[in-house]
N, C-alpha and C positions, 0 to 999 in steps of 0.2 A: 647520442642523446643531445638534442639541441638546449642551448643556453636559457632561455625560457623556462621549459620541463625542470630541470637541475637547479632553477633558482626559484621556483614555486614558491610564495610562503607556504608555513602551515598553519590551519585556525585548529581551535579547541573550543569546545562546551562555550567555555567563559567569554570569548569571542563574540560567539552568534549570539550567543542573551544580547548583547548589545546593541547588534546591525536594526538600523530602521528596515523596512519593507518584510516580504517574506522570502525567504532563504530555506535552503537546504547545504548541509553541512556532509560531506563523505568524504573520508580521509581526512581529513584537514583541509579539502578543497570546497571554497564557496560557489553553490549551484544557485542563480535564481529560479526563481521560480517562474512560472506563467502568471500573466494577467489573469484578474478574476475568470474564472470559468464561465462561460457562454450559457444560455438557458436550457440549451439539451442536457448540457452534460450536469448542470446542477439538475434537472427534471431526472436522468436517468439516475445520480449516486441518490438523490432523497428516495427513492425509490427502492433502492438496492438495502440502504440504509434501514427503513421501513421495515422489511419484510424480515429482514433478520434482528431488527432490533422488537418486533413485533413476539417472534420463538423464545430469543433469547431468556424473555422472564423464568422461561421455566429451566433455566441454567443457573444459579446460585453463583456459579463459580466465576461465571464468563461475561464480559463484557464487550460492548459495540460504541465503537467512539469513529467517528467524521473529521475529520482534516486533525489533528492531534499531534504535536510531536510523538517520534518513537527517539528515545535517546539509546543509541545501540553502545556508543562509547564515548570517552571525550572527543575524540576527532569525529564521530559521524550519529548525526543527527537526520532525521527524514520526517516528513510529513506527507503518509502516505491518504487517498481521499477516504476509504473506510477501512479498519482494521478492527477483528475479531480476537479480543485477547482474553486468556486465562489464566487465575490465580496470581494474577497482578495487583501487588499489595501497596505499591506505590500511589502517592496521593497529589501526585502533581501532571505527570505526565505517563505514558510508556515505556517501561523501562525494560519490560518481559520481551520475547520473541511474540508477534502474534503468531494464532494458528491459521490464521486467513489474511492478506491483505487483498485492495481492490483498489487498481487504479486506473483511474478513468481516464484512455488515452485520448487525445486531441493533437494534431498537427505539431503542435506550440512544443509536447509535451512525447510522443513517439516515441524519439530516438533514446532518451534516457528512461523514460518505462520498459521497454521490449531489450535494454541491453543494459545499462548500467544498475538500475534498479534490479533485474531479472539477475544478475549475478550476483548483487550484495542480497539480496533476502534469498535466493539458493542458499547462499555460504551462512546466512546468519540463522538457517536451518524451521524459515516458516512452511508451516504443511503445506499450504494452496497459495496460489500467487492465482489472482483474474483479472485476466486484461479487459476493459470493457469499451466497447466501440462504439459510438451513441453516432458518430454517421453514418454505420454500417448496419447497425441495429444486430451488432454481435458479439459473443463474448466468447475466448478462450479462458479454460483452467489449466494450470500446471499442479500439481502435486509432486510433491516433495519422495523418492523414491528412490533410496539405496543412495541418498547426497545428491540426487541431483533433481532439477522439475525435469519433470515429463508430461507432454501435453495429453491431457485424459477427457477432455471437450473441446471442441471449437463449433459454437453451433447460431443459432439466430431464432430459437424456442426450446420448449419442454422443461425437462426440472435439472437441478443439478442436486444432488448431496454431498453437506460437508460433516465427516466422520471426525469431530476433534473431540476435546472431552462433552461437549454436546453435540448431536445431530442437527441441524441447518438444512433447510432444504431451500431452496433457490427459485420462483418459477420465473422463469427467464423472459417468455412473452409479458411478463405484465412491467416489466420495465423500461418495456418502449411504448 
């Protein structure tokens, strides 16, 4: 294990309240973040946003929130672009598992959506993970199935449905 890794700090919650700019927190290690999002990719997440937060009314229980901290612990903090949460009684941030996240990949942004993200929200046990690909005009789902995602779309139209304590349905062409 090189000297670096083995001398890591570590941050906590009370940390990142602190830091100027925007940050993501996993493990106790600081991620920045990307520069403001480009116009596709804010044109495709209002979009996505939209159309579920459009259904959502008739779920009582469940809520849709856009760029938001998810505080999963003290060491790891995220801010994923849209996430579908239920029965989340907390009145500041995220504090529940959602049953949907969606993050809008971009170059900047790849490597740690498709891997490091993809294994913390596997392990912190969200139903759907969707990767959304706004220069491919594509989107994978993963569902959450027996502990692990399994990819259950990868497509560039038609509909998706998300079966969590509300029904969600997705259409996929009108987000590009």
């Amino acid at each position: 294990m090189s000297l670096a890794y083995r001398h890591l700090p570590s941050y906590t919650y009370e940390d990142y309240r602190e830091w100027k700019g925007d940050w993501e927190l996993i493990e106790g290690i600081p991620y920045s973040m990307a520069p403001s999002p480009l116009k596709k990719h804010q044109d495709v997440a209002g979009k996505v946003f939209f159309q579920l937060f459009s259904q959502i009314a008739n779920c009582e229980n469940c809520q849709v929130f856009y760029e938001i901290d998810w505080i999963i612990s003290n060491e790891t903090v995220v801010r994923p672009d849209i996430v579908v949460v239920c029965h989340d009684t907390a009145e500041d941030f995220v504090r529940k598992t959602p049953g949907i996240v969606f993050e809008i990949v971009s170059k900047a942004t790849s490597f740690k959506d498709e891997s490091l993200k993809f294994e913390l929200y596997e392990r912190e046990g969200v139903k759907y993970y969707v990767l959304v690909y706004p220069e491919e005009e594509r989107l994978k789902v993963y569902k959450l199935i027996n502990g692990r995602f399994i990819n259950v779309f990868d497509g560039r139209n038609g509909n998706f449905t998300f079966d969590i304590e509300c029904v969600l349905k997705l259409e996929i062409e009108k987000i590009w």
